[in-house]
N, C-alpha and C positions, 0 to 999 in steps of 0.2 A: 349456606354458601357451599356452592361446590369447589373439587378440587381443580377444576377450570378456572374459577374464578384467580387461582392465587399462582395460576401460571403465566412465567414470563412470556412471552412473545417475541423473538427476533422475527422482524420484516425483511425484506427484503434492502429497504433503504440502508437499515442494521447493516446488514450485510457486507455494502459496496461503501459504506463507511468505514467499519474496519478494515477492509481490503485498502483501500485508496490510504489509510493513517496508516499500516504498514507497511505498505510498500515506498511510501515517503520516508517512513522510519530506515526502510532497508537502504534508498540512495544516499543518505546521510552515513550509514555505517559503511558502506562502501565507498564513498569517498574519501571517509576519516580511515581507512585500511590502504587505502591507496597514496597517501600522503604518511604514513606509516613505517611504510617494508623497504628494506632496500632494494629487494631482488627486482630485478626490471620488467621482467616475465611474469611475477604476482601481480605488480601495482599496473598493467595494463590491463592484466584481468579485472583486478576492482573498479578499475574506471570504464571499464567496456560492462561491467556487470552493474556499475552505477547509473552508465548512460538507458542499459535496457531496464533497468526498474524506471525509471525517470520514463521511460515511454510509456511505463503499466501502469505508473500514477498519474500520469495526465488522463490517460487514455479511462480507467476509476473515476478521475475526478470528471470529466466530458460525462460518462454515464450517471454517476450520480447527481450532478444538476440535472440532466435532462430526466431520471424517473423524478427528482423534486416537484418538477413543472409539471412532470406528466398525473402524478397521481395526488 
């Protein structure tokens, strides 16, 4: 057995999996920061910063089905 043999492999699907589950994770904490703070000028940051994760995870989740189908 070589030492090939007993190495992990992160693919590419690997990849756009974890990306796509944290940036889900990130719009969740930016929400919950935005329902949080008082200051008026943070909690539209987090919500402005929740809405653009929320575009990166769809937009993760749209690629990672489509390499599923593909490869």
């Amino acid at each position: 057995m070589s030492t090939l043999d007993n190495e992990v492999k992160i693919t590419t699907y690997d990849r756009l999996l974890r990306a796509w589950e944290n940036s889900m994770e990130l719009v969740r904490d930016y929400e919950m920061y935005s329902k949080r703070v008082e200051d008026g000028e943070i909690k539209q940051v987090f919500k402005d910063f929740a809405e653009d994760e929320g575009m990166h995870a769809s937009k993760l989740r749209e690629m990672l089905l489509d390499y599923r189908r593909e490869h």
